[in-house]
PDB file of N, CA, C and O in Angstrom:
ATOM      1  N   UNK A   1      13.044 -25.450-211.774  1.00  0.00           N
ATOM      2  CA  UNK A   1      13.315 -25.475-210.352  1.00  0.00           C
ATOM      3  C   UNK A   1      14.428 -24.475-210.051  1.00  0.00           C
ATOM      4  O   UNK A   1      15.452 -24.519-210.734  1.00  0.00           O
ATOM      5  N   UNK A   2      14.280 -23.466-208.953  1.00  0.00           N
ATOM      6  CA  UNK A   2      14.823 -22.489-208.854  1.00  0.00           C
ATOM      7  C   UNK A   2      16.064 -23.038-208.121  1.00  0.00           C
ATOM      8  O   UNK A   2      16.057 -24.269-208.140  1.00  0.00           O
ATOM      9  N   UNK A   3      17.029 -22.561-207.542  1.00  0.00           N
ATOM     10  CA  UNK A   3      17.855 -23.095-206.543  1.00  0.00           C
ATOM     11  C   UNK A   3      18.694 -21.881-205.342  1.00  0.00           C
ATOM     12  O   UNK A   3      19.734 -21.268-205.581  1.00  0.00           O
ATOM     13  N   UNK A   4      18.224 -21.839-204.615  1.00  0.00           N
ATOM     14  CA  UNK A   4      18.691 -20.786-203.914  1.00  0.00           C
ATOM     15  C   UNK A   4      20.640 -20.593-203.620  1.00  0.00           C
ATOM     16  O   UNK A   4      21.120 -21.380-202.805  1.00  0.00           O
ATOM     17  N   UNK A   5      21.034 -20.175-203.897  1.00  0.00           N
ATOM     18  CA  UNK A   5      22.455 -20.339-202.872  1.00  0.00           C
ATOM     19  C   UNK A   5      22.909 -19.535-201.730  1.00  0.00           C
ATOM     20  O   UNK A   5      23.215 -18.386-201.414  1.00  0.00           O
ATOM     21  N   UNK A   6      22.768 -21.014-201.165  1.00  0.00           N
ATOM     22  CA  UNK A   6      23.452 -21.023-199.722  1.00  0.00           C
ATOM     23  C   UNK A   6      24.833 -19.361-199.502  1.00  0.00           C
ATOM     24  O   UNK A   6      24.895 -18.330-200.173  1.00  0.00           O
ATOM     25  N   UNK A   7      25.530 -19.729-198.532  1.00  0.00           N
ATOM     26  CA  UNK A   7      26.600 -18.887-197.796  1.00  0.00           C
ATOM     27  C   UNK A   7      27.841 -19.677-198.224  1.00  0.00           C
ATOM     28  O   UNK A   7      28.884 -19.073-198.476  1.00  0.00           O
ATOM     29  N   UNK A   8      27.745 -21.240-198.330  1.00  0.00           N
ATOM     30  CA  UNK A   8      28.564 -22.151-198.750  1.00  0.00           C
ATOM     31  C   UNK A   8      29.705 -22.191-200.306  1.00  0.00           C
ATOM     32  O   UNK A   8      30.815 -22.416-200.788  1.00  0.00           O
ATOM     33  N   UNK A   9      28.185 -21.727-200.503  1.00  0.00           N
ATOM     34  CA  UNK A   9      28.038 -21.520-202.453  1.00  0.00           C
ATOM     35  C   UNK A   9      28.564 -20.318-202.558  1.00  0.00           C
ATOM     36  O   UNK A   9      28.863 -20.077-203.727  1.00  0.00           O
ATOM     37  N   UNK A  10      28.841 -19.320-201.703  1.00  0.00           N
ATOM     38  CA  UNK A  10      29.467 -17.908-202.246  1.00  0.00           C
ATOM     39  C   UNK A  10      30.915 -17.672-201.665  1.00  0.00           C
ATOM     40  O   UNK A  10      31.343 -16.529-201.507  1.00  0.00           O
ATOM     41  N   UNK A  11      31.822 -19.046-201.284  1.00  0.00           N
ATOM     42  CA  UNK A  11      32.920 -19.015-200.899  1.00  0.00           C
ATOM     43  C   UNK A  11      33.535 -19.561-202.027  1.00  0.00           C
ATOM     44  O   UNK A  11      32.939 -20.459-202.621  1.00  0.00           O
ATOM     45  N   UNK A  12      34.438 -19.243-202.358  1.00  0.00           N
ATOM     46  CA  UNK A  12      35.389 -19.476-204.118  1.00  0.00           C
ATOM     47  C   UNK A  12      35.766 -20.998-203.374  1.00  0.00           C
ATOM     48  O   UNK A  12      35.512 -21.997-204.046  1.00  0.00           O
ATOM     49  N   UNK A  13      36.268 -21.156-202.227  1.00  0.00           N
ATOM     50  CA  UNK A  13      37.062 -22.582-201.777  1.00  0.00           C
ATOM     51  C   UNK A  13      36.547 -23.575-201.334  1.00  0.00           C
ATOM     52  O   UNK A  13      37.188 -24.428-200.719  1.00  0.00           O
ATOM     53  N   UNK A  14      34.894 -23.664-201.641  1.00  0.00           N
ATOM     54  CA  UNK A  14      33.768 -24.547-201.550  1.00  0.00           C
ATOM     55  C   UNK A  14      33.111 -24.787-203.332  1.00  0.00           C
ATOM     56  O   UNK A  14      32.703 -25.902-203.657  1.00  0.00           O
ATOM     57  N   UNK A  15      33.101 -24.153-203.874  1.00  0.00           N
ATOM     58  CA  UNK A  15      32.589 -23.835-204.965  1.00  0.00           C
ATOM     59  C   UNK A  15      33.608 -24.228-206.226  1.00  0.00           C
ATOM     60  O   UNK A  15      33.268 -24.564-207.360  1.00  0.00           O
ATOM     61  N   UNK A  16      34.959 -24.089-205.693  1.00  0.00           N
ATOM     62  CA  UNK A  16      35.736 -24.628-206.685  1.00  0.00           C
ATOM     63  C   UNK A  16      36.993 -25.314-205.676  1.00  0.00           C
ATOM     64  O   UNK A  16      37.957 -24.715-205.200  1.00  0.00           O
ATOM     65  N   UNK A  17      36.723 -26.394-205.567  1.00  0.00           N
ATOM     66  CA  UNK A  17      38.039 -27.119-204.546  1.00  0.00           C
ATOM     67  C   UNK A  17      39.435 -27.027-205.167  1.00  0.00           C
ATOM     68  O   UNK A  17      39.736 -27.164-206.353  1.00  0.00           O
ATOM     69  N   UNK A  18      40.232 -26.763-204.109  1.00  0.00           N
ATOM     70  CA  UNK A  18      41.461 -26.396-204.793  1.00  0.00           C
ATOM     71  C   UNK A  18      42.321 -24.409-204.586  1.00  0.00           C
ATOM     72  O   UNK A  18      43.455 -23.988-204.359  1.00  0.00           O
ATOM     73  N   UNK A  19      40.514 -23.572-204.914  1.00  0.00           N
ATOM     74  CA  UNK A  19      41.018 -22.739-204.851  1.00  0.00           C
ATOM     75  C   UNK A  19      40.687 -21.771-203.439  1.00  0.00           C
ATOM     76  O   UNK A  19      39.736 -21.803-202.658  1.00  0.00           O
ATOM     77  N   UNK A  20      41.774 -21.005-203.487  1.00  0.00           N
ATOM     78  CA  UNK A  20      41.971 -20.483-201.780  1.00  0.00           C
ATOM     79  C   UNK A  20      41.549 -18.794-202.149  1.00  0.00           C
ATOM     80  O   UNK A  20      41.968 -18.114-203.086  1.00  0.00           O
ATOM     81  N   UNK A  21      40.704 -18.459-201.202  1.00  0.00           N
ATOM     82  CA  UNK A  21      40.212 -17.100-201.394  1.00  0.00           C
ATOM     83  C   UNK A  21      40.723 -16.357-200.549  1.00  0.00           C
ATOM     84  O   UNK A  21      40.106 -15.423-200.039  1.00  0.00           O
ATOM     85  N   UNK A  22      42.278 -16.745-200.191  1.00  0.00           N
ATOM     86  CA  UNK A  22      43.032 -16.068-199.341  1.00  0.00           C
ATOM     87  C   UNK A  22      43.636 -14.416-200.087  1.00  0.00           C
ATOM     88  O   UNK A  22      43.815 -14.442-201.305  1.00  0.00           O
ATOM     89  N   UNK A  23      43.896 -13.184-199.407  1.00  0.00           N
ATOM     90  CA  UNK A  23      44.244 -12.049-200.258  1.00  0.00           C
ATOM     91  C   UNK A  23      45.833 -12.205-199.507  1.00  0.00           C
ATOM     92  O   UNK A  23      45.874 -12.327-198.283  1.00  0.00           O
ATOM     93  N   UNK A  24      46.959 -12.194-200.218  1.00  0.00           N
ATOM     94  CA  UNK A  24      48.144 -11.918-200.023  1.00  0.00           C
ATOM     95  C   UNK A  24      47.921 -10.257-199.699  1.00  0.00           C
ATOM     96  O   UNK A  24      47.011  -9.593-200.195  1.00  0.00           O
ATOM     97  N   UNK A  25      48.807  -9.807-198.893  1.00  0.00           N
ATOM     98  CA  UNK A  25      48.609  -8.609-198.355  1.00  0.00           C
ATOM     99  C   UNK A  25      50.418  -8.000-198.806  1.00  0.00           C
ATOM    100  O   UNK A  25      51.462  -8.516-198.407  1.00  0.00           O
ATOM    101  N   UNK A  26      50.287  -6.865-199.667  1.00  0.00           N
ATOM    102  CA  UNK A  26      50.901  -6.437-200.839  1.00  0.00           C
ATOM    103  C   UNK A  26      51.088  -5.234-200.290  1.00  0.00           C
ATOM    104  O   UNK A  26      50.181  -4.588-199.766  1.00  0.00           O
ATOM    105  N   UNK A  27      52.476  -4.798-200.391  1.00  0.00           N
ATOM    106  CA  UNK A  27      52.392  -3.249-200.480  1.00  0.00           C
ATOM    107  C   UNK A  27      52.689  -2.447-201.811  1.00  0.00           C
ATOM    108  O   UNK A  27      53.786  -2.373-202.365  1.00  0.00           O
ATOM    109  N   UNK A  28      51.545  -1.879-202.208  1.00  0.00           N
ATOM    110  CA  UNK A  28      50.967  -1.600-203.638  1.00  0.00           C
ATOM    111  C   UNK A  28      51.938   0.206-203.858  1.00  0.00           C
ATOM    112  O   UNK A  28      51.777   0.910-204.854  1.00  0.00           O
ATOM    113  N   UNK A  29      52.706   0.513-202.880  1.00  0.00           N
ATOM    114  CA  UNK A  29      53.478   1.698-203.363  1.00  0.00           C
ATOM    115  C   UNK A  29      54.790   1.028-204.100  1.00  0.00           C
ATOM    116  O   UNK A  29      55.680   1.707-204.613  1.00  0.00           O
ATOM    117  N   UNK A  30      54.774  -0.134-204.078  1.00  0.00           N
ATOM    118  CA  UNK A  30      56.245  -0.580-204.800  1.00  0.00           C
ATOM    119  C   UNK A  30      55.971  -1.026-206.199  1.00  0.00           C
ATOM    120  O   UNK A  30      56.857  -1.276-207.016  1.00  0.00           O
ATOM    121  N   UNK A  31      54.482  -1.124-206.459  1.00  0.00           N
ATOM    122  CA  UNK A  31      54.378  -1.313-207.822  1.00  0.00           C
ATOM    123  C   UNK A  31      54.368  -0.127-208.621  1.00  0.00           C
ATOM    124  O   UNK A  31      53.526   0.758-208.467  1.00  0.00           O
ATOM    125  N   UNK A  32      55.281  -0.088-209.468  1.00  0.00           N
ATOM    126  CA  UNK A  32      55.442   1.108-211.061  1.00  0.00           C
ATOM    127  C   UNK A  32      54.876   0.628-211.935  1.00  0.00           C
ATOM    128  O   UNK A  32      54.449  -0.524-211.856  1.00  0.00           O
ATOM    129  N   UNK A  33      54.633   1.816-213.612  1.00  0.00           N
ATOM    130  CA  UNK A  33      54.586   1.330-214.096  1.00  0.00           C
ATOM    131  C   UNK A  33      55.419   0.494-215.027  1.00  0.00           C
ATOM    132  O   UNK A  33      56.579   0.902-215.076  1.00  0.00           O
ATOM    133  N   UNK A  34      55.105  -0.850-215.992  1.00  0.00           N
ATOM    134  CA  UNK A  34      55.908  -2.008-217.061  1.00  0.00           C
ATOM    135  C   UNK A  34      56.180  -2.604-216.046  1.00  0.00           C
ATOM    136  O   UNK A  34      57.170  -3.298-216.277  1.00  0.00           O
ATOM    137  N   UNK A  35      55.665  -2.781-214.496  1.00  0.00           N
ATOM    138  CA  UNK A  35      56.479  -4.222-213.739  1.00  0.00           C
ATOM    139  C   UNK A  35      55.125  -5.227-213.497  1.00  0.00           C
ATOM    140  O   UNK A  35      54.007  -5.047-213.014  1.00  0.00           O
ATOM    141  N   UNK A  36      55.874  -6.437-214.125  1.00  0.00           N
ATOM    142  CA  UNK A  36      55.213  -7.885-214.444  1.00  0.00           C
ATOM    143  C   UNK A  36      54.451  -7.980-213.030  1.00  0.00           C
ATOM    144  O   UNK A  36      54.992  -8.060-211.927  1.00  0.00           O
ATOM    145  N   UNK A  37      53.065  -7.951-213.312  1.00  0.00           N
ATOM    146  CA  UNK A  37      52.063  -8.317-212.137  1.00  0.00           C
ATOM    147  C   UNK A  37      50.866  -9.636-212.590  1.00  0.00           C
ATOM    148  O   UNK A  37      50.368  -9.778-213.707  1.00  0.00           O
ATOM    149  N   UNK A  38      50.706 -10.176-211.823  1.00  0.00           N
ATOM    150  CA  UNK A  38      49.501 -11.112-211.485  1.00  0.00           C
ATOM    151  C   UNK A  38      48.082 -10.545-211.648  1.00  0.00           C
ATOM    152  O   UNK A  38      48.329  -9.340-211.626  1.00  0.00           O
ATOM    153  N   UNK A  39      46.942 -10.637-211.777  1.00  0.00           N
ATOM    154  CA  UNK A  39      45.804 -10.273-212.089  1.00  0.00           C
ATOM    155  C   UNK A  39      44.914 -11.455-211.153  1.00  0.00           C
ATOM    156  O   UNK A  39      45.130 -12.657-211.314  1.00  0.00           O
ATOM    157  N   UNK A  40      43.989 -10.989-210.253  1.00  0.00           N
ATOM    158  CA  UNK A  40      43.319 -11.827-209.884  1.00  0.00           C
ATOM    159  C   UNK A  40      41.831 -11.909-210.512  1.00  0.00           C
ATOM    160  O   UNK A  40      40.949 -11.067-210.682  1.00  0.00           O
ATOM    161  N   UNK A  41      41.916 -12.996-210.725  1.00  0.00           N
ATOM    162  CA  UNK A  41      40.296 -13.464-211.945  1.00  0.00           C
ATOM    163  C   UNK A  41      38.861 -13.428-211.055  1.00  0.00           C
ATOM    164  O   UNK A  41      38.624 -14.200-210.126  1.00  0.00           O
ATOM    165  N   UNK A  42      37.986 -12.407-211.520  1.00  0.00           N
ATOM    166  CA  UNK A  42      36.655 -12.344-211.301  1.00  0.00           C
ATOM    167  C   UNK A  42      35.864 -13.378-211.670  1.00  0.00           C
ATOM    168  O   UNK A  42      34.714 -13.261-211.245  1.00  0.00           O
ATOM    169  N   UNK A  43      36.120 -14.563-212.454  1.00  0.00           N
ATOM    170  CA  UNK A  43      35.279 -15.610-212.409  1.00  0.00           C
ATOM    171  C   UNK A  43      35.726 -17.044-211.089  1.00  0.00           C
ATOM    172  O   UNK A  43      34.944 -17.791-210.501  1.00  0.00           O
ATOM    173  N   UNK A  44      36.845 -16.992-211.024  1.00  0.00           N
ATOM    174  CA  UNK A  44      37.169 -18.233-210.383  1.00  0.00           C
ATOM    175  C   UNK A  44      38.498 -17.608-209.136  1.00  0.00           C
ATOM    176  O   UNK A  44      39.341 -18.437-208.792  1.00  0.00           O
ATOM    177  N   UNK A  45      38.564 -16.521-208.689  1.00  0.00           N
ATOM    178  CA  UNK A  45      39.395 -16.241-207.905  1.00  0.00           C
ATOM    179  C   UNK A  45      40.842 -17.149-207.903  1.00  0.00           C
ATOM    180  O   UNK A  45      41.197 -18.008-207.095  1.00  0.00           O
ATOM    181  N   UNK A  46      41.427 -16.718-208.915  1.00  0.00           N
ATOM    182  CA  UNK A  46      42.847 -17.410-208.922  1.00  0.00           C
ATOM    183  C   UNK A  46      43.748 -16.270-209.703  1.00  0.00           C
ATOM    184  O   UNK A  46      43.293 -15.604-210.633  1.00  0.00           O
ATOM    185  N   UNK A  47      45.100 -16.139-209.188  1.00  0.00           N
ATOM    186  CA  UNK A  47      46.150 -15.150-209.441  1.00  0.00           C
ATOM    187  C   UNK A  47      45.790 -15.772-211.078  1.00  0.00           C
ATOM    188  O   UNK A  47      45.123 -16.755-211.400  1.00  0.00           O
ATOM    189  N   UNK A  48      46.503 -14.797-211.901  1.00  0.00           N
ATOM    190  CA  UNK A  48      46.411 -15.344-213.807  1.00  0.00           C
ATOM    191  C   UNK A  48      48.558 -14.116-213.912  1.00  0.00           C
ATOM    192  O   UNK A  48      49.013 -13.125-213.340  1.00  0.00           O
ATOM    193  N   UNK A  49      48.826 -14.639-214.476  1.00  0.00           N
ATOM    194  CA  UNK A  49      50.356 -14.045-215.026  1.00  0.00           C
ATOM    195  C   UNK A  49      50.457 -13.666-216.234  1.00  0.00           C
ATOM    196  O   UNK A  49      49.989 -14.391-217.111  1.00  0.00           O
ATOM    197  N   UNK A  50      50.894 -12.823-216.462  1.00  0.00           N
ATOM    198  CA  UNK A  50      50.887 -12.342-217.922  1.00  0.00           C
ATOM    199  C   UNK A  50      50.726 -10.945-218.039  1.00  0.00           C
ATOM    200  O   UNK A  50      50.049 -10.703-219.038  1.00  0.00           O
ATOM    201  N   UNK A  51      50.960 -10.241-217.621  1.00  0.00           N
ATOM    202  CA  UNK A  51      50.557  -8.457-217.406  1.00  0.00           C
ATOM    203  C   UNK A  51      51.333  -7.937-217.046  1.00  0.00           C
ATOM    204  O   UNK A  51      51.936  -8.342-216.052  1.00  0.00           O
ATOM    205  N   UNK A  52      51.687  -6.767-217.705  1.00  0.00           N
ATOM    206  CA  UNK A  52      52.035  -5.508-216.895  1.00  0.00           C
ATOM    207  C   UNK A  52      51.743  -4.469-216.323  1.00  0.00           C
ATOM    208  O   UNK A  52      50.530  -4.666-216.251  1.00  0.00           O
ATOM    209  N   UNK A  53      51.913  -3.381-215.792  1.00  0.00           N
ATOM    210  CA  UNK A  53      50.660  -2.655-215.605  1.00  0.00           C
ATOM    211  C   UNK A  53      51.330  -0.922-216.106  1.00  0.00           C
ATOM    212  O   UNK A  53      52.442  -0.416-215.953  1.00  0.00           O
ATOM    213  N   UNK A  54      49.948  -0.363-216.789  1.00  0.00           N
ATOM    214  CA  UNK A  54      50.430   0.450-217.989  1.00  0.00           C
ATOM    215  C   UNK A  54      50.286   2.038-217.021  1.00  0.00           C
ATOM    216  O   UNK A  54      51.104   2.923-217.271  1.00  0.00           O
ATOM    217  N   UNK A  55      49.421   2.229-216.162  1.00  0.00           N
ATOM    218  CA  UNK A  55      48.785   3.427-215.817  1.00  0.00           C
ATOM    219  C   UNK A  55      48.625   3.356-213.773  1.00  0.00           C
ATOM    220  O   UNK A  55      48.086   2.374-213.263  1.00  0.00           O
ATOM    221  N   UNK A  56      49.068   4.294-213.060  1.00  0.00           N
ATOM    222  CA  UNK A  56      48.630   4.004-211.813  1.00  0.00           C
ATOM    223  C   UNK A  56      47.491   4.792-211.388  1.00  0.00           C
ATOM    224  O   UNK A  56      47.958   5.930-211.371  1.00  0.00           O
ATOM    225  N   UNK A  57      46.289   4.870-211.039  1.00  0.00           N
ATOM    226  CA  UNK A  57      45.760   6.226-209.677  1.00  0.00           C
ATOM    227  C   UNK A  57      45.984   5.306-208.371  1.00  0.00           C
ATOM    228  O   UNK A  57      46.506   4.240-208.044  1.00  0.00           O
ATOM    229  N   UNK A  58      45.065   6.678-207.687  1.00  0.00           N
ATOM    230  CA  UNK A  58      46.028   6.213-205.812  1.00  0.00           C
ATOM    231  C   UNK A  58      45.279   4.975-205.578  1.00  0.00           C
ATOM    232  O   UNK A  58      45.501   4.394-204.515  1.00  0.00           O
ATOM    233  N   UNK A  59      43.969   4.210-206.838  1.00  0.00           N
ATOM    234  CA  UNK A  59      43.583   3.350-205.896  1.00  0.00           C
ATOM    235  C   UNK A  59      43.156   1.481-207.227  1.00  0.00           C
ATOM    236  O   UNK A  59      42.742   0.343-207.005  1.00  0.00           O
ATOM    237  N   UNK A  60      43.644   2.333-208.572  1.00  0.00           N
ATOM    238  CA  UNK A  60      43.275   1.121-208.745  1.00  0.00           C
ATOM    239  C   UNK A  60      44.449   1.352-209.884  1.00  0.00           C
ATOM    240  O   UNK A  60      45.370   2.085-209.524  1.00  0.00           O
ATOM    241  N   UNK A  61      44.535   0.665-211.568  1.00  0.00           N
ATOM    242  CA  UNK A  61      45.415   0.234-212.117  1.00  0.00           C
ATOM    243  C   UNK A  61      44.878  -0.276-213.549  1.00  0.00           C
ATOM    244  O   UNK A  61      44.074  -1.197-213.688  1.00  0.00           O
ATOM    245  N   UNK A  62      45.433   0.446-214.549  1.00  0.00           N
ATOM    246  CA  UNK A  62      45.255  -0.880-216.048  1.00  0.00           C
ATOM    247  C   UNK A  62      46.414  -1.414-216.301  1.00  0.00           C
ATOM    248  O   UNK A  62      47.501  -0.844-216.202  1.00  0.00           O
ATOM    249  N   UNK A  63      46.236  -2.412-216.601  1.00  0.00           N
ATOM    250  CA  UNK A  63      47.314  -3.158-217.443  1.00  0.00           C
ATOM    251  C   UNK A  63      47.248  -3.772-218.781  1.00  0.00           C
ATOM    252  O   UNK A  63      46.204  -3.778-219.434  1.00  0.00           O
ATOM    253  N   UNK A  64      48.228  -4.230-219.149  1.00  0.00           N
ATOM    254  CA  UNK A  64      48.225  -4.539-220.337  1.00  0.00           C
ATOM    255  C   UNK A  64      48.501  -6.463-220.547  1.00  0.00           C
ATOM    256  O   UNK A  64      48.926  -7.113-219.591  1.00  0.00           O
ATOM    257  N   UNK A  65      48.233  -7.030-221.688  1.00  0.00           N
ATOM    258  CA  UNK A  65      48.653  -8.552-221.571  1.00  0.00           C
ATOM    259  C   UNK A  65      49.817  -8.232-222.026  1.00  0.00           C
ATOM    260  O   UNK A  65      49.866  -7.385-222.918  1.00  0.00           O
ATOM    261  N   UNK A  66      51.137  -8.881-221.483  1.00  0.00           N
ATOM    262  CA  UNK A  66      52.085  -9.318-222.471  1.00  0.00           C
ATOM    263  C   UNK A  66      52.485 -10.037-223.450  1.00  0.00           C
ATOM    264  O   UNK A  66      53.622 -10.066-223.921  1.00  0.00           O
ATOM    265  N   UNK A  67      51.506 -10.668-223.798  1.00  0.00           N
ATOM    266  CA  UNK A  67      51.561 -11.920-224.919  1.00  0.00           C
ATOM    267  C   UNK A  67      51.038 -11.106-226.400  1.00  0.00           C
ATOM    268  O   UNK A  67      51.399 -11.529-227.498  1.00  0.00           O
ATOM    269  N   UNK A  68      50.142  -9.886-226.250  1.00  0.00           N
ATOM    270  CA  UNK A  68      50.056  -8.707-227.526  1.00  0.00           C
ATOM    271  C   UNK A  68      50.791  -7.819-227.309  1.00  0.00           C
ATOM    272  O   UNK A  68      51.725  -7.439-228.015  1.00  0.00           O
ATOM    273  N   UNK A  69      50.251  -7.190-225.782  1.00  0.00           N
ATOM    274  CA  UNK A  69      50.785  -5.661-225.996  1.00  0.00           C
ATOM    275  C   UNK A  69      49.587  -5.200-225.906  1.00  0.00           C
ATOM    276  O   UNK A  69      49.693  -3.988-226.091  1.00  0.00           O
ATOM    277  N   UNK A  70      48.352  -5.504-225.704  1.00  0.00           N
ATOM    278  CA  UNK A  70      47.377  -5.328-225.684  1.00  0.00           C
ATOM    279  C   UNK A  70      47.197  -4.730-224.130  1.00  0.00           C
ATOM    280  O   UNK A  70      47.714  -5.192-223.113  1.00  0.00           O
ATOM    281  N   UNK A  71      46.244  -3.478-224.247  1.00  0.00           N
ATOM    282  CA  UNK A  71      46.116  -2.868-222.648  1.00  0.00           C
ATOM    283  C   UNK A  71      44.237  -3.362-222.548  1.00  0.00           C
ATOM    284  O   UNK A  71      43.466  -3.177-223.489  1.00  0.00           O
ATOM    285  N   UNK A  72      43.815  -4.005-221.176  1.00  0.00           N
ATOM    286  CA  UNK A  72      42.720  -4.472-220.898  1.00  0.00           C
ATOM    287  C   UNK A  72      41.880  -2.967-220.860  1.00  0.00           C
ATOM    288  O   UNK A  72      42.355  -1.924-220.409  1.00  0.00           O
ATOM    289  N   UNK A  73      40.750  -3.103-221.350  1.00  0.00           N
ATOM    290  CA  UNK A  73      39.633  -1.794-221.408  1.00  0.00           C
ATOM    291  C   UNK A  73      39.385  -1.462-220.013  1.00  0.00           C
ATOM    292  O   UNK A  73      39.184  -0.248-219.979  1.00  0.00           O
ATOM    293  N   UNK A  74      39.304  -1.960-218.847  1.00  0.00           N
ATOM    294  CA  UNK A  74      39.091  -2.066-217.618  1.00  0.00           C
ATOM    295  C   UNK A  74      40.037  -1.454-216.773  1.00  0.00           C
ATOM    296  O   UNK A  74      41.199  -1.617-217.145  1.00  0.00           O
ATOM    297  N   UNK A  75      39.825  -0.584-215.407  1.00  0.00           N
ATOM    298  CA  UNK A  75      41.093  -0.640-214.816  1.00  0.00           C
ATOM    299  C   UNK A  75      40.683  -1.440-213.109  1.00  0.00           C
ATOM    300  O   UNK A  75      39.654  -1.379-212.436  1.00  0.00           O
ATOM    301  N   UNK A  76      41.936  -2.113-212.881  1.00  0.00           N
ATOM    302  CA  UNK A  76      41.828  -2.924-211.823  1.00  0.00           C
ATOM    303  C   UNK A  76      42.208  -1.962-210.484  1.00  0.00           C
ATOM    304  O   UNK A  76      43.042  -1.152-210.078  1.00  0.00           O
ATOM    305  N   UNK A  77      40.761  -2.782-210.045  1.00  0.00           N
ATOM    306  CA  UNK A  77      41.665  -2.198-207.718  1.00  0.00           C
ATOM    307  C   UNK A  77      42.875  -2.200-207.770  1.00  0.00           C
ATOM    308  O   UNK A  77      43.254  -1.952-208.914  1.00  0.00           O
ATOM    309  N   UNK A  78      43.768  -2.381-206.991  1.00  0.00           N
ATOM    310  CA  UNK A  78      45.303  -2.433-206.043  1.00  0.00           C
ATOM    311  C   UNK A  78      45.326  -3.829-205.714  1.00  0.00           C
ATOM    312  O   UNK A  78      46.308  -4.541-205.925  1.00  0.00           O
ATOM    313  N   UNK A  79      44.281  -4.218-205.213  1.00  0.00           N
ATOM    314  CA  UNK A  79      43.751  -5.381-204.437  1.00  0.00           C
ATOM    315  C   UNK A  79      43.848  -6.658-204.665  1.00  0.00           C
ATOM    316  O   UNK A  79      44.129  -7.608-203.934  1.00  0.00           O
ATOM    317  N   UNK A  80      43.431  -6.517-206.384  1.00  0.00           N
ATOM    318  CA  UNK A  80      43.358  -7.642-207.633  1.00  0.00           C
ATOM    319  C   UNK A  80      44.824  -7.630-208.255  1.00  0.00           C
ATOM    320  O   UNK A  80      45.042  -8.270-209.283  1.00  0.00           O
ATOM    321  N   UNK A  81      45.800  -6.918-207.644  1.00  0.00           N
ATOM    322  CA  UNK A  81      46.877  -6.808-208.633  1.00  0.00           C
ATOM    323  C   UNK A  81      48.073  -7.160-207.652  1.00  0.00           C
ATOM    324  O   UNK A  81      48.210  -6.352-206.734  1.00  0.00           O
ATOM    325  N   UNK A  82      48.823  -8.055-207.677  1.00  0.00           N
ATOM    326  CA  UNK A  82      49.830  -8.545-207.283  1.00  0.00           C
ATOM    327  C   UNK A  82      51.513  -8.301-208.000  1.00  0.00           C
ATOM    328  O   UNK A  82      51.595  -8.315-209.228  1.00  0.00           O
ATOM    329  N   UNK A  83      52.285  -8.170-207.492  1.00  0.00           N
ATOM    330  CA  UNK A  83      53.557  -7.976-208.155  1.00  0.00           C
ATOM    331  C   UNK A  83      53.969  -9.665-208.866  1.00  0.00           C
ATOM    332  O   UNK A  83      53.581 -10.610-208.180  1.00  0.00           O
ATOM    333  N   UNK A  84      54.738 -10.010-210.210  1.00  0.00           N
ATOM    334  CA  UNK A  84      54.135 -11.503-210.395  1.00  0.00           C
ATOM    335  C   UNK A  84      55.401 -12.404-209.542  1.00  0.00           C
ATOM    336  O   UNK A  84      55.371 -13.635-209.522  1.00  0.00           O
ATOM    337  N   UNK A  85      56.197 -11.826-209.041  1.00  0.00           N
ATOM    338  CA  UNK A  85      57.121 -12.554-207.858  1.00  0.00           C
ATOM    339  C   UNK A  85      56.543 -13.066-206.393  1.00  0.00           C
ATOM    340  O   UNK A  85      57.172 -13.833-205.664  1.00  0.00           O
ATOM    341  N   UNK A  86      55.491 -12.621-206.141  1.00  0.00           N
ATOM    342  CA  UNK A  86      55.043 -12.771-205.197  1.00  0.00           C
ATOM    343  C   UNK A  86      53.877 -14.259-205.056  1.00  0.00           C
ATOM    344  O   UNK A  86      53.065 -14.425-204.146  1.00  0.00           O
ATOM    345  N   UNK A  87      54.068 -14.997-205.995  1.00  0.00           N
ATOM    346  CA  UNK A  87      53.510 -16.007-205.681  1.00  0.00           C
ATOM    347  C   UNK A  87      53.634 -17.378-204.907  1.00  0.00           C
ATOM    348  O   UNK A  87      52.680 -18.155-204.871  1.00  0.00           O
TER     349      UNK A  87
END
């Protein structure tokens, strides 16, 4: 049985109670790089802590975990990346 989803089903704050699919609105020229940022998660839309961020262009960002030192293969929007004081 197939199951279609609704408009309901594609809001993070119906789909997982609790979480808010609100975007804090950031001004992303104050982030450098090595300053401790937030990461927002592509599975469950929630800020995650633990990063720094290693590399800038004008529109997105890699970072690294701080718990290795490890830099993520990926580079993130502006969008997804929060300064980690700002929570």
């Amino acid at each position: 049985m197939s199951r279609r989803l609704g408009a309901s089903n594609r809001n993070p704050a119906t789909r997982w109670p609790g979480v808010t699919a609100s975007r804090r609105s950031v001004d992303h020229t104050e982030l450098d790089v090595d300053d401790l940022v937030e990461v927002r998660s592509r599975f469950d839309n929630r800020w995650t802590a633990g990063f720094a961020i290693t590399a800038i262009r004008a529109e997105d960002c890699q970072i690294r975990r701080i718990t290795d030192d490890t830099p993520l293969p990926v580079w993130f929007a502006l969008e997804d990346v929060r300064p980690a004081d700002a929570a």
